[in-house]
Short mmCIF file of the C-alpha atoms (twelve columns), coordinates in Angstrom:
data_MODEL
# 
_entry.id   MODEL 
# 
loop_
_atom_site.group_PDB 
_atom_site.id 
_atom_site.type_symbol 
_atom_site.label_atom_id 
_atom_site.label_alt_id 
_atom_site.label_comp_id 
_atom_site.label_asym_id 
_atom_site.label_seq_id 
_atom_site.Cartn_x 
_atom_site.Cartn_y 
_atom_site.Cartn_z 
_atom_site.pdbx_PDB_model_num 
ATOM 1   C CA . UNK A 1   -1.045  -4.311  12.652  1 
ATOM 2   C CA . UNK A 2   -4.706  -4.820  13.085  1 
ATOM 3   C CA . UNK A 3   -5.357  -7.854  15.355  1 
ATOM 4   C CA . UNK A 4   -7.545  -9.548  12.264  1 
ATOM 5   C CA . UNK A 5   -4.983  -8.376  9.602   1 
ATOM 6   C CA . UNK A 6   -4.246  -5.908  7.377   1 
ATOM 7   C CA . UNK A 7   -7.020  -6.336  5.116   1 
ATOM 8   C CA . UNK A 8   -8.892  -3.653  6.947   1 
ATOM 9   C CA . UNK A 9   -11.377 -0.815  5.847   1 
ATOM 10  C CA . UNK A 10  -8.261  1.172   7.461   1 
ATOM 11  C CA . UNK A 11  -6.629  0.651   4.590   1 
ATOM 12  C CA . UNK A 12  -9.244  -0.069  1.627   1 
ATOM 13  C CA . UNK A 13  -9.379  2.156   -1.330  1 
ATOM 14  C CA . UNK A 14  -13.231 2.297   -1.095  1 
ATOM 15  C CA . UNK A 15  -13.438 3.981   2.503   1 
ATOM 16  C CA . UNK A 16  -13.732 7.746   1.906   1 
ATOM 17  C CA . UNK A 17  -11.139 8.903   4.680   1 
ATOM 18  C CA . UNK A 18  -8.401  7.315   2.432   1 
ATOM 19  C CA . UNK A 19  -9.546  9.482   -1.006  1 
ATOM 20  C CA . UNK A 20  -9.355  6.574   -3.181  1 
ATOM 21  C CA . UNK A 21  -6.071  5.270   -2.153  1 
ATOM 22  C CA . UNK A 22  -4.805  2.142   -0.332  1 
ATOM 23  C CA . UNK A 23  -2.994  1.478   2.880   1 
ATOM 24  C CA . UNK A 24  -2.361  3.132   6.239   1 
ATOM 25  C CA . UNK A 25  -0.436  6.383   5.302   1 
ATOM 26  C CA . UNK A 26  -3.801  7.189   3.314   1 
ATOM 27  C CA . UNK A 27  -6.186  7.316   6.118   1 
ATOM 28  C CA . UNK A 28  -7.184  10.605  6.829   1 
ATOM 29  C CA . UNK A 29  -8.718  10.525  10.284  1 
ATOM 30  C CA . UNK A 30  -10.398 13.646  10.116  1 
ATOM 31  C CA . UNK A 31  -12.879 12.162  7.253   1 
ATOM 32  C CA . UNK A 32  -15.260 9.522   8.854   1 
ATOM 33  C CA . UNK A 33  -14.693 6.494   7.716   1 
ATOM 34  C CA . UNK A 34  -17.638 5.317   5.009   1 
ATOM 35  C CA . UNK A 35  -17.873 2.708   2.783   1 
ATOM 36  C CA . UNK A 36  -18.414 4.058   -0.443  1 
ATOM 37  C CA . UNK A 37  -19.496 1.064   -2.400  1 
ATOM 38  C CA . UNK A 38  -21.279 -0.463  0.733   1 
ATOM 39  C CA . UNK A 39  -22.958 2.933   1.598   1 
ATOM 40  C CA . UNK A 40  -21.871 1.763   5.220   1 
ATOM 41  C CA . UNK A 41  -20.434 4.283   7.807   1 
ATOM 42  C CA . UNK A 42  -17.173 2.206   9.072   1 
ATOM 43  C CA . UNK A 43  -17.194 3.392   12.775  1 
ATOM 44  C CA . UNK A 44  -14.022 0.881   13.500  1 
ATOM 45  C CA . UNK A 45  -12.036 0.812   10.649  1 
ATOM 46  C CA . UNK A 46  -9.168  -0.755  11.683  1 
ATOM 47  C CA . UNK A 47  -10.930 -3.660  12.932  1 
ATOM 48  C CA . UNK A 48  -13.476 -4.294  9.805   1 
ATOM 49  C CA . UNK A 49  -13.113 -6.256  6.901   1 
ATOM 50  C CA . UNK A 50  -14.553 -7.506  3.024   1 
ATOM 51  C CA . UNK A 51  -13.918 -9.340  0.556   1 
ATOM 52  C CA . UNK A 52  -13.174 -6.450  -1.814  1 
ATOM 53  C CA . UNK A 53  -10.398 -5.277  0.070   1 
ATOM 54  C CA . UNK A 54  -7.058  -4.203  -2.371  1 
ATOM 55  C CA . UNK A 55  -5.476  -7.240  -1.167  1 
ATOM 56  C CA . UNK A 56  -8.167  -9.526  -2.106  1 
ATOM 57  C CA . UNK A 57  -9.164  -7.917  -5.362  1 
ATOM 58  C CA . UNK A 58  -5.825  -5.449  -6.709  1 
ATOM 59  C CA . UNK A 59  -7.836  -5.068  -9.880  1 
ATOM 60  C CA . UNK A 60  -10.587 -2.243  -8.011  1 
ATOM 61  C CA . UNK A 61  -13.902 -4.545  -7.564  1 
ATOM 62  C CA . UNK A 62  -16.544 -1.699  -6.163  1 
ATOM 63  C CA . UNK A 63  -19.089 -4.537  -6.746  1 
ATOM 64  C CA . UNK A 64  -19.646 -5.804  -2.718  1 
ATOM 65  C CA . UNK A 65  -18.539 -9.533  -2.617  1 
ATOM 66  C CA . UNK A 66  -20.343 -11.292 0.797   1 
ATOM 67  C CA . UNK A 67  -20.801 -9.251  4.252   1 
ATOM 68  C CA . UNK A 68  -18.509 -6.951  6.013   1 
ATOM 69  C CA . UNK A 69  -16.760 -8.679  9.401   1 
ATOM 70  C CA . UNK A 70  -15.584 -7.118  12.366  1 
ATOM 71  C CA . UNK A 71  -12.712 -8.749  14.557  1 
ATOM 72  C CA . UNK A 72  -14.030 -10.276 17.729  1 
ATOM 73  C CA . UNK A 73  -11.666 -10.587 20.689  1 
ATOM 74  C CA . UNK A 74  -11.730 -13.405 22.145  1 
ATOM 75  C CA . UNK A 75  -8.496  -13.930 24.501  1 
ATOM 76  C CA . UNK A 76  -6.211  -12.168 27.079  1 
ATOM 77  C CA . UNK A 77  -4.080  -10.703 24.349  1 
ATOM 78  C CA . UNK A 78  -6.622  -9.683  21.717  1 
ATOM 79  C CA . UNK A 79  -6.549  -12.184 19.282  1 
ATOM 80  C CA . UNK A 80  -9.872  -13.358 18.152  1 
ATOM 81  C CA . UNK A 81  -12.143 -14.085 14.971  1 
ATOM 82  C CA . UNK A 82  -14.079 -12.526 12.254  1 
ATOM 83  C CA . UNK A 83  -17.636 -12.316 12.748  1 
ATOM 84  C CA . UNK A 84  -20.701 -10.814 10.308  1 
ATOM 85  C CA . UNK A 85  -21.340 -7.060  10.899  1 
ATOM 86  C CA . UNK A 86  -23.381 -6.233  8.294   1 
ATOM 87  C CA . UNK A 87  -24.864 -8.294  5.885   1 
ATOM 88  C CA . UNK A 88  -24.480 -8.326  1.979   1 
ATOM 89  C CA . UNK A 89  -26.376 -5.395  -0.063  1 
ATOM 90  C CA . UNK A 90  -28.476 -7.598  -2.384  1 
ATOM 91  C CA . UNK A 91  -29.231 -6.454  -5.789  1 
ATOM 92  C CA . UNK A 92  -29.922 -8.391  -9.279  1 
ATOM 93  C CA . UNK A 93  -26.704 -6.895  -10.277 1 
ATOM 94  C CA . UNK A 94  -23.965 -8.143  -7.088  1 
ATOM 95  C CA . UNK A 95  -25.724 -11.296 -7.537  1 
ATOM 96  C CA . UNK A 96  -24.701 -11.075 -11.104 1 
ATOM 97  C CA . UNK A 97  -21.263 -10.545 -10.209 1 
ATOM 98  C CA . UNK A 98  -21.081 -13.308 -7.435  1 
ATOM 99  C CA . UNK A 99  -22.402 -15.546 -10.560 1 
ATOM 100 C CA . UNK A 100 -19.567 -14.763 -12.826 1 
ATOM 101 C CA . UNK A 101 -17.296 -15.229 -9.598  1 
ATOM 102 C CA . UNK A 102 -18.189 -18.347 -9.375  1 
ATOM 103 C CA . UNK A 103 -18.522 -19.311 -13.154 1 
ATOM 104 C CA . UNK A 104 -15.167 -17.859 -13.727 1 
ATOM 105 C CA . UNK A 105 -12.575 -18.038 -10.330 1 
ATOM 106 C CA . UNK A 106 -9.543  -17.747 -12.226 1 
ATOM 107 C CA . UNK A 107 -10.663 -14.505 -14.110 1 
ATOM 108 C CA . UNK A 108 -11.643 -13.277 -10.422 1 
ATOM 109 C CA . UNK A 109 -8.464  -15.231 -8.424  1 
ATOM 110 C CA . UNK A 110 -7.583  -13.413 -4.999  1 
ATOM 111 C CA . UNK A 111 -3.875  -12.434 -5.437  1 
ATOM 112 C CA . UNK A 112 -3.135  -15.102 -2.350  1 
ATOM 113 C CA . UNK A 113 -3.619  -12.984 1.045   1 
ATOM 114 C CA . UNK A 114 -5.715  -15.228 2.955   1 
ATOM 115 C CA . UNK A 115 -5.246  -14.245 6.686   1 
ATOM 116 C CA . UNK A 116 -8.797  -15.306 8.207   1 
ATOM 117 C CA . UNK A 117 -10.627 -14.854 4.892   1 
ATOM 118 C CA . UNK A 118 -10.859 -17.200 2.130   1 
ATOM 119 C CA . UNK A 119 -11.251 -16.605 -2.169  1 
ATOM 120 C CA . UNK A 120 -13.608 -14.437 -3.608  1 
ATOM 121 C CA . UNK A 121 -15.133 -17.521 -5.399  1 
ATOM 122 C CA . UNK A 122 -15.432 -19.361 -1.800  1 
ATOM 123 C CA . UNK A 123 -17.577 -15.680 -0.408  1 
ATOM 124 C CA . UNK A 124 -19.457 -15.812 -3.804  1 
ATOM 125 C CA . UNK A 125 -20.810 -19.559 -3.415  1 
ATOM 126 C CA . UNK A 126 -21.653 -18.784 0.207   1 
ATOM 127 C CA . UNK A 127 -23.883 -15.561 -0.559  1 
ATOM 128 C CA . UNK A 128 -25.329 -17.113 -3.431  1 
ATOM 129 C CA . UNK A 129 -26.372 -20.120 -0.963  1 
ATOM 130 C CA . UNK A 130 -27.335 -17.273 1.808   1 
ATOM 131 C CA . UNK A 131 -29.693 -15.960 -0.567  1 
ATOM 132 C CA . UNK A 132 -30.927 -19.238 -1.593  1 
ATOM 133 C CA . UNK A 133 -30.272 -18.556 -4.841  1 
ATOM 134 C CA . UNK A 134 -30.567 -21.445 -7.238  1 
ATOM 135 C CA . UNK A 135 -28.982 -19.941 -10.231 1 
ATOM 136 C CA . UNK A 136 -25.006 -20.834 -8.079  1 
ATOM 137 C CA . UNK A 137 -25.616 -24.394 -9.356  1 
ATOM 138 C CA . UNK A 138 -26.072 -23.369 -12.984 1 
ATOM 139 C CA . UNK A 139 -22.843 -21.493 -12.867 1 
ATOM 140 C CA . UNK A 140 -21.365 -24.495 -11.013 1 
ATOM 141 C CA . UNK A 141 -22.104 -26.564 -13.251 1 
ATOM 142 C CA . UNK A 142 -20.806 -24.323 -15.917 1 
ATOM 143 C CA . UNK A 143 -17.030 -23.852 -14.450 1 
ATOM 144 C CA . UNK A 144 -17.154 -27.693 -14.517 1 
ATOM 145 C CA . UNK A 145 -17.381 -27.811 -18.278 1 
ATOM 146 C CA . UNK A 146 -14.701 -25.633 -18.888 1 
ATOM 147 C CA . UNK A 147 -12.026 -27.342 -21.073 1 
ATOM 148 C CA . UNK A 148 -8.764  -28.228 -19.376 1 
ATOM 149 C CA . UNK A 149 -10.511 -28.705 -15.984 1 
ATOM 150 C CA . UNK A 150 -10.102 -32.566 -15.735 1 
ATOM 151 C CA . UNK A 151 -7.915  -32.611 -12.817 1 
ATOM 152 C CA . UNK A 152 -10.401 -30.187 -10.760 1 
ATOM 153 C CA . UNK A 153 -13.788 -31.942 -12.279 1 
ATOM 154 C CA . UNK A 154 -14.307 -33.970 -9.038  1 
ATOM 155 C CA . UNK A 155 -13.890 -31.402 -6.876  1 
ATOM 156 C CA . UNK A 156 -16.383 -29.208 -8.738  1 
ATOM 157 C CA . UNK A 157 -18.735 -32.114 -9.003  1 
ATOM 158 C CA . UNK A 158 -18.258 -32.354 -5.334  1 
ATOM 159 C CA . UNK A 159 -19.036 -28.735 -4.534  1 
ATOM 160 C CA . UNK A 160 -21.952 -29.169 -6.328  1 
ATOM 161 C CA . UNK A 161 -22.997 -31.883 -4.486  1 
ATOM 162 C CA . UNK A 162 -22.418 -29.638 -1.468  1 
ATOM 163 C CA . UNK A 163 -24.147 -26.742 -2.934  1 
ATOM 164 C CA . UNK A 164 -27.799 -28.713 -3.750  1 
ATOM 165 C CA . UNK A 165 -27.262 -29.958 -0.030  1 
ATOM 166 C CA . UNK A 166 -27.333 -26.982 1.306   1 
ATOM 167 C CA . UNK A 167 -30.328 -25.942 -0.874  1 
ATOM 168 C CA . UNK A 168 -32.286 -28.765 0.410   1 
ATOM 169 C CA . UNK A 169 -32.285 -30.249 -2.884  1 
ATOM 170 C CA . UNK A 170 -32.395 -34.608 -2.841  1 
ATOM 171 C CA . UNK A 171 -30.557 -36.211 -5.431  1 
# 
């Protein structure tokens, strides 16, 4: 297994050496490794990473969620941590997406692998606030409407909170 998990370009659908499929038996290493929804060449695909990996979004998202991570060795025996490689494309239209992320998690819910990552909704909020982009509140604010969120209302309000924090707004 890949020291940062199996959640790997190695074995992402998007990378052109695997032709559209996912997992390791895919990977044609004759084809260099590219991103295709990134436009990134991948030159160590077995130690990158996204958010839009197959096992973080099984329903095909080609719409890039946050930036692409490489694992980081940082002891004897290789284990290590995730750090930013390449930041975020940012167009009107991801920015879109990450908004109805965020508006909607449970229509966009990770299908639970979690191995040094976290939800697409948690990568959404964060490159919304990376790009100081305002309109995360709105859509914030918007999930916490939702009927039948009582139960999860002061948690919302809280991220919130968080959220105009980090956007230097005062309250």
């Amino acid at each position: 297994m890949p020291n940062g998990g199996t959640d790997c370009c190695g074995t992402c659908w998007f990378n052109r050496a695997n032709e559209g499929k996912r997992g390791s038996a895919h990977h044609n290493r004759d084809i260099s490794s590219h991103c295709e929804i990134r436009q990134l060449d991948i030159p160590n695909p077995f130690y990158t990473y996204c958010s839009n990996h197959p096992y973080h979004r099984p329903d095909r998202d080609p719409i890039p969620i946050g930036p692409v991570f490489t694992h980081v060795a940082t002891g004897a025996l290789g284990e290590g941590n995730r750090e930013v490689w390449q930041e975020s494309p940012d167009t009107e239209e991801i920015r879109k997406h990450l908004l109805e992320i965020v508006s909607n998690p449970e229509e966009h819910r990770d299908k639970g692998y979690h191995f040094y990552t976290s939800p697409a909704y948690f990568k959404a909020i964060e490159q919304l606030i990376d790009w100081r982009d305002e309109r995360v509140i709105s859509a914030l604010e918007e999930l916490a409407r939702h009927p039948g969120l009582d139960k999860a209302r002061p948690s919302i309000d809280g991220t919130i909170q968080l959220v105009r924090n980090r956007l230097g707004f005062d309250d």
